[in-house]
N, C-alpha and C positions, 0 to 999 in steps of 0.2 A: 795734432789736429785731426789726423785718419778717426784715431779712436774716439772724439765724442760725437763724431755726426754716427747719424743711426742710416743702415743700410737701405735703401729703394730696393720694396720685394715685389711692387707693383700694384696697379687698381685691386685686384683678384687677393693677392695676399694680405694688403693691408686693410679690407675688408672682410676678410675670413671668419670671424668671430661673428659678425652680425649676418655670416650665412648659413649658419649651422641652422641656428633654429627657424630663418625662412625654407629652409628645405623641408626641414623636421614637418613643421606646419604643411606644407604640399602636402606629404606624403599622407598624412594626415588627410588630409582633406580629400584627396583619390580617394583613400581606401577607405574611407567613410563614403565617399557618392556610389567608389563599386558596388559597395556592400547594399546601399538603398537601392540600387537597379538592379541589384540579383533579389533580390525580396518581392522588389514591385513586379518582373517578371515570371515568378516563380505564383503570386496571386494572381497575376493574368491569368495564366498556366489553367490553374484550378478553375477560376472563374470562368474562360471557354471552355471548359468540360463541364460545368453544370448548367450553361446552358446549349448544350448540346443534347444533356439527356433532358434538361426542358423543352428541347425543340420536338425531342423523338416521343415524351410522354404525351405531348400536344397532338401530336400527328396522331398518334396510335388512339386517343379516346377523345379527340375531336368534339364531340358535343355530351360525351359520355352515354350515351348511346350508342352501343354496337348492337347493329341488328343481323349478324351472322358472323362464321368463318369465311363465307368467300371475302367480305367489305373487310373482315380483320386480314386477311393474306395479301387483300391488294393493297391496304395502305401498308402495311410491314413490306409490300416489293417496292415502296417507292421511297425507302428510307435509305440516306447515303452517308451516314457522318464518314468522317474520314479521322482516322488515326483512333478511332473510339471502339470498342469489345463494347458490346450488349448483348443482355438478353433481357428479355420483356414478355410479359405472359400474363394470361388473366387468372385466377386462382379463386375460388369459394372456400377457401382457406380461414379467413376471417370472418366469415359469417355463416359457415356451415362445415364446423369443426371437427362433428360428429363423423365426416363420411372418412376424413384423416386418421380417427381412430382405433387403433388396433386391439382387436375381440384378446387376444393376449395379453393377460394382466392389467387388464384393463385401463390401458396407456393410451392417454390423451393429450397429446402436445401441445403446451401451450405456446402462445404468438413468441416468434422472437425476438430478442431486441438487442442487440438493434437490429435495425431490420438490415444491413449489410453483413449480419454474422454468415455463418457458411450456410445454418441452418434454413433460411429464406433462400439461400441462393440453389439448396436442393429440393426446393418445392416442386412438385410435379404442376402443369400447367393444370386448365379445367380440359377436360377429354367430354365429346359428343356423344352421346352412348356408348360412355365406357369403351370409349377406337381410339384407342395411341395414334393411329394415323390423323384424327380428326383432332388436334389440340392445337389449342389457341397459344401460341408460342410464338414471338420474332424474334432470333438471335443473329449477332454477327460478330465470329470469336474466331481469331485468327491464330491464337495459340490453344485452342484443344482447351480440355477439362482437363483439370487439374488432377495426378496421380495422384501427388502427396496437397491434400487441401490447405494444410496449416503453411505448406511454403507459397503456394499459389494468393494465399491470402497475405502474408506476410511482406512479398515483394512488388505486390502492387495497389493503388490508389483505387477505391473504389465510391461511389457517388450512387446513390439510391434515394427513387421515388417509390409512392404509395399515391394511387388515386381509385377513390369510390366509383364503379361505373356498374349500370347494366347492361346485361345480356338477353336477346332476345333467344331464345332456345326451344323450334318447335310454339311459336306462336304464345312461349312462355318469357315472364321479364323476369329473369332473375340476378339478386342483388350478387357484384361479384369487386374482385379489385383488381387492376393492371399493378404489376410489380415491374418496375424497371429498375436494371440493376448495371452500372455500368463503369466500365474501368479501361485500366492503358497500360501497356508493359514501359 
């Protein structure tokens, strides 16, 4: 009689078979939700960094009208992102090509593209009568220029605008562009 009753292994054991694949299914179903909230987070991410440098291209050409350097220094001292490297500068780059080009073999650069290559990000600003001291520049880079560019580029995200603005210069309107260019380690 021992031998043909079948042993009591319990709630847990004699339900074992129909828990495999409810687990399986959980596990499943985490690491599917993980996975959607590190994506969705990771597009937040990007998305507050672009508009941040929408915030700071906004600031810096306001009605796109700049009528000097002192009105471009005050609003670049009142810029604060946080966690954000810029630099932003105004440039006659794109529409006055010619002053860019070098009388040696008569090399003339054209525009780059993209515009986050290295190439834009070594654009010299526009300068006041020719004074380095007088250039329309706002930066805020907390890790230095880059020695070696092709790593400096390689290990970080970068987001760049382009917007058409003038310049008043000496009682002159000249057509120029704001270049913001901006990143995060």
């Amino acid at each position: 009689m021992l031998k043909k009753q079948k042993g009591f292994i319990g709630p847990i054991g004699d339900d074992l078979r129909s828990l495999i694949p409810l687990l399986f299914a959980l596990v499943i179903f985490f690491s599917t939700f993980s996975f959607a909230y590190n994506v969705f987070s990771q597009k937040n991410i990007s998305f507050q960094k672009d508009l941040d440098v929408l915030t700071i291209s906004r600031t810096l050409k306001g009605t796109n009208y700049i009528s000097g350097l002192q009105s471009f220094n005050e609003i670049c001292n009142t810029l604060n992102p946080t966690g954000l490297n810029y630099k932003a500068f105004l440039t006659n780059f794109f529409t006055a090509r010619e002053n860019y080009c070098s009388n040696q073999n008569n090399y003339c650069p054209s525009p780059p593209e993209p515009i986050s290559s290295l190439k834009i990000f070594e654009l010299k600003p526009y300068f006041i009568n020719n004074d380095p001291a007088q250039q329309f520049l706002c930066e805020k880079s907390t890790d230095g220029y880059p020695d070696d560019p092709n790593d400096f580029f390689s290990r970080n995200t970068f987001v760049s605008k382009l917007y058409p603005v003038v310049l008043e210069d000496n009682r002159v309107v000249k057509p120029m562009h704001l270049v913001v260019i901006a990143w995060s380690n």
